[in-house]
N, C-alpha and C positions, 0 to 999 in steps of 0.2 A: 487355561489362563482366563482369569476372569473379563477382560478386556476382549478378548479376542470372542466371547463367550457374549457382549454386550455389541458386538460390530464392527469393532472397530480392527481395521487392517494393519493399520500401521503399531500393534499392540506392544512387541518387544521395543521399538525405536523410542515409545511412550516412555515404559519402562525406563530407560534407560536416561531419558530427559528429566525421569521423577527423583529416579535417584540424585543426577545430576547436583538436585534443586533441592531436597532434604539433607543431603550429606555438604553443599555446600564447595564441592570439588569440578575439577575438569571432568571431562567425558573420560579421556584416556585413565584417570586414577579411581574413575569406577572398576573399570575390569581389572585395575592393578592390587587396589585396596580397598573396594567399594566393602566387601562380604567385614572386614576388621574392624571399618567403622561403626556399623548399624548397631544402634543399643535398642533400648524400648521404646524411648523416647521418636527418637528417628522411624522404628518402624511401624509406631503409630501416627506418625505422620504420613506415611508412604500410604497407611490404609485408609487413611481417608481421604488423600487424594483419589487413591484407584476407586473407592466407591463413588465418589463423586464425578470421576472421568465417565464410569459406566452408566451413566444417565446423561451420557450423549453431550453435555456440556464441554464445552472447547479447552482443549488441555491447557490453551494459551490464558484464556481467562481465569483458569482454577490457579494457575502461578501466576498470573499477573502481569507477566512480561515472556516477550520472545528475541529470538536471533533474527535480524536483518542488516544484511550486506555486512556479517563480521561484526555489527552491533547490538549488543542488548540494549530492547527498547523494553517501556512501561506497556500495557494494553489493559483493556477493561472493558465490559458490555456498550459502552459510550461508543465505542469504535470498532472499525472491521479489522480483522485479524490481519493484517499483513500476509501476502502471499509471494511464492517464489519467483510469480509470471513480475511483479513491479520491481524485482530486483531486474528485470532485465529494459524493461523501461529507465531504471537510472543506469546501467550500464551506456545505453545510447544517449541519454542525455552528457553525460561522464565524457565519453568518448568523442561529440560533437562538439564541445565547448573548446576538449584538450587538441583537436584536431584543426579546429579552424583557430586557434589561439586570441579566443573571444576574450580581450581584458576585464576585468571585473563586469561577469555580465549578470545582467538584471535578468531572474529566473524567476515565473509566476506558478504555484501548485494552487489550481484548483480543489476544492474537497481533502483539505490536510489529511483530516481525520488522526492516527497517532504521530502522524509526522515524520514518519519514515522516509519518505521524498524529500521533504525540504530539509530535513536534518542531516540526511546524509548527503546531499548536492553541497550543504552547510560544509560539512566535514573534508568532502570529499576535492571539490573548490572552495579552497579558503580566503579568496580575493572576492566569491559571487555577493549580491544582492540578492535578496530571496524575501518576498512575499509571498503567504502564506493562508489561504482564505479555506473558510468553513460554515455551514450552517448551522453548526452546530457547538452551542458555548461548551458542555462538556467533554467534546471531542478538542477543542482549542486547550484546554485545560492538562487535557494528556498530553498534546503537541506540545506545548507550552514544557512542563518539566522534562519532556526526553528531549528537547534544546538544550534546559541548564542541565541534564544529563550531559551532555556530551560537550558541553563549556560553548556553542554557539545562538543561545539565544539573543546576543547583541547583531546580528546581521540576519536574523528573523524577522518581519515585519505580520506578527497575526491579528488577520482581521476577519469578525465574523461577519459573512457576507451569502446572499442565495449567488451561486454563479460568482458574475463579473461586478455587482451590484454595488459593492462597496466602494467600487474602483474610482479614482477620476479618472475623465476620461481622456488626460494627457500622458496617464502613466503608457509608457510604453515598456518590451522585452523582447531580450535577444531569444527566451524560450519559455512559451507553455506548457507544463506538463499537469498531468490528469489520471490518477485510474478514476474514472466516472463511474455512478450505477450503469450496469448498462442487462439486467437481466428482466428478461420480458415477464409480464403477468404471471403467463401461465408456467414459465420456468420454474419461478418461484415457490410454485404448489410444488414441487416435486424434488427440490432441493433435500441433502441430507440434514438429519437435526443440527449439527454443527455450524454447517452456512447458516442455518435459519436464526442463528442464537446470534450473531452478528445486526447491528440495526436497517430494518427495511430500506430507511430512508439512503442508506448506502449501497444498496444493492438494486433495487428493482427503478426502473426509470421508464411505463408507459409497456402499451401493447407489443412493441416489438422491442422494448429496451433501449429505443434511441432516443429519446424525450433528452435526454441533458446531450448525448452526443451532439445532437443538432444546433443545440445553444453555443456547442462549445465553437463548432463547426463556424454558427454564420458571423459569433461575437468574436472570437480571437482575432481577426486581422485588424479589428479597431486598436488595438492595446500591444500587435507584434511591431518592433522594431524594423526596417526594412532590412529584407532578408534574414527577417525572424522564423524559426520554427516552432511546430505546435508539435506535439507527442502526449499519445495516448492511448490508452488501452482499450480493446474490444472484445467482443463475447466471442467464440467458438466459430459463430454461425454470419459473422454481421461485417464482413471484408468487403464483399462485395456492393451490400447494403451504402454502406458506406462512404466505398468510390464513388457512389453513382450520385452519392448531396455531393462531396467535392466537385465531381466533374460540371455541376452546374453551377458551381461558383468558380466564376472567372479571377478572383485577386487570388487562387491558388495555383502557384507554379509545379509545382510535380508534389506527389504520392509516392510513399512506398508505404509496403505493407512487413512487417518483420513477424517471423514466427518463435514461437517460442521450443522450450526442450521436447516440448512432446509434438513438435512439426505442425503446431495450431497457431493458425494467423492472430494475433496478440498486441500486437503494439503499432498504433498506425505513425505515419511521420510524414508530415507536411509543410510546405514550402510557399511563403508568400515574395 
């Protein structure tokens, strides 16, 4: 298989998203009637996605869009590919809101990017407030249509912003959330061609990766709500790292660290 011949691991699961997306069907009526539909048409399309996949570029950008949290969003070179570890960051967000029965609560994502965070907090709490900040105008642009994708762009507020910059400084929330860059210098050199095709400025943040964690760290409790939380995602290596800025900020009441599928510390959650 030529896929698997260029690197890539996941090459049958590929396959199978490719057909998905040229024949235009579910997953399940590929194996049903995938082989009845393909004409020429269709399986020249199929070949030049696969020649295209096999020069490492990201399967999610050759289609244009992906699956998150059960929704098909838009993606493009503008933005980082959506990963599985941030569906588990909106899980706990999801879960904290429906659990402390927070009434229409004011939700801030830092670093939209395709807006997979705020769209689905959008969807998923349909009483929330949700502001929506990015530095980047062509990542706000993708955010922007997977909102009127999914009929929530009236309780979106996007705003391009470094950080917390755009903010005033009266807005307050009941939750911060954030996947931030968070991968160090030298990480970066070593990453495979697919991370790398994703934009830098979303990915790498300073010598050890915590350059924006730290902003997020000492700026959130200006803007959180009393007994606001912050939630956010961290690298592999940087839990401990971590703890140890928290622990020196006194307006933070308890830490937890959650891990993700693969038992890697991943989402940190913080209590002012």
């Amino acid at each position: 298989m030529r896929l698997k011949k260029a690197g890539i691991e996941s090459a049958t699961a590929e396959v199978e998203i490719i057909l998905e997306y040229v024949l235009q069907i579910e997953r399940i009526d590929v194996y049903l009637h995938g082989a009845t539909l393909l004409d020429e048409n269709t399986l020249a399309r199929f070949d030049e996605i696969i020649k295209e996949r096999c020069t490492r570029k990201p399967l999610q950008y050759i289609l244009g869009e992906m699956y998150f949290y059960g929704r098909k969003f838009l993606v493009s070179p503008a933005v980082m590919v959506p990963t599985p570890e941030t569906e588990i960051l909106c899980d706990l967000a999801i879960n904290y809101i429906k659990n402390e029965k927070l009434p229409a609560p004011d939700i801030l994502d830092i670093g939209a990017g395709s807006g997979v965070i705020c769209v689905t907090m959008a969807c998923e709490i349909p009483d929330a407030k949700i502001t929506a900040l990015d530095i980047s105008q062509d990542a706000l642009r993708i955010a922007r249509k997977n909102a009127e994708r999914w009929e929530v762009s009236g309780r979106i507020k996007f705003l391009e912003s470094d950080a917390f910059k755009a903010l005033d400084i009266n807005n307050r929330f009941d939750l911060i959330l954030s996947n931030p860059p968070y991968i160090s210098d030298n990480e970066y050199r070593e990453l495979p061609p697919e991370v790398l095709a994703d934009p830098k400025i979303a990915l790498t943040s300073g010598a050890e990766g915590l350059d924006f964690i730290k902003i997020i760290i000492e700026k959130a409790p200006y803007y959180l709500k009393n007994k606001g939380r912050l939630m956010f995602e961290i690298g592999y290596d940087q839990a401990e790292k971590v703890a140890r800025l928290t622990e020196k900020d006194s307006r933070y009441r308890s830490i937890a660290i959650m891990r993700d599928l693969n038992d890697i510390d991943r989402v940190v959650i913080l209590s002012i």
